[in-house]
N, C-alpha and C positions, 0 to 999 in steps of 0.2 A: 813607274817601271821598277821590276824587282830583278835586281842581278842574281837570285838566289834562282830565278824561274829560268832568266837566260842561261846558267850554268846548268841548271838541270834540262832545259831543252836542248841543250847544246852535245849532253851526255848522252844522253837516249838517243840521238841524231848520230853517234858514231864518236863523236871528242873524246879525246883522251887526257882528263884535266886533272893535272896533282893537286891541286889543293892551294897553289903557291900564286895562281892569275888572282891579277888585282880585280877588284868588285867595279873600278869604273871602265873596264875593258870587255867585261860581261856583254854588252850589244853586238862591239867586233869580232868576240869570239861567236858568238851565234852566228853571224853573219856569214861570217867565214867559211866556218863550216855549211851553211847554206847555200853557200856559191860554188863550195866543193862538190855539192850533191847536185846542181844545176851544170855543175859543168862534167860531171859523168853523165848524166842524161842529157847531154848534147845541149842543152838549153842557151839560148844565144844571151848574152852579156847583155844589161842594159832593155832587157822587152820591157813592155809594159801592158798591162794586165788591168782591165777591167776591174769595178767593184765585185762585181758580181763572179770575176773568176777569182777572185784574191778571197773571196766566201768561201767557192767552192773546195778553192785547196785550203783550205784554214780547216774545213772541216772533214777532207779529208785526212789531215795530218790527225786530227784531235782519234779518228775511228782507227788508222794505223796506231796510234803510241796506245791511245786504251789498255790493249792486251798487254805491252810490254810495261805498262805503269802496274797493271796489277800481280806481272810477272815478279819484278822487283818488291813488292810487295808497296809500293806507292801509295798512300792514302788517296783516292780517287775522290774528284766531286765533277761539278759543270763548274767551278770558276778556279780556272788555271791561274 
């Protein structure tokens, strides 16, 4: 696991991070913010989700951030 990918998914997802979050807090802060985005979309606490749906949004997220990684100017590849 790389807190360097959680900080930067965490960014492009909305966070607003100074620079100052510790690197072993890097998974909570994702998360957080993930449960942020789950709980605007009405998304109920606690579902559970198939393999084959936790595929589907994995690669929807990857085809959403795309554009905004190369907005930033992100070095783009297939291995996040």
């Amino acid at each position: 696991m790389s807190p360097d990918r959680h900080f930067e998914g965490a960014r492009l997802l909305g966070a607003n991070l100074t620079g100052k979050e510790r690197r072993e807090d890097a998974g909570n802060i994702l998360g957080d913010v993930l449960r942020g985005i789950m709980q605007t979309m009405k998304i109920p606490n606690g579902i559970r989700f198939r393999k084959e749906i936790v595929a589907i949004l994995s690669f929807l997220l990857v085809i959403l951030l795309f554009p905004v990684r190369l907005a930033m100017g992100v070095r783009t590849s297939l291995s996040w």
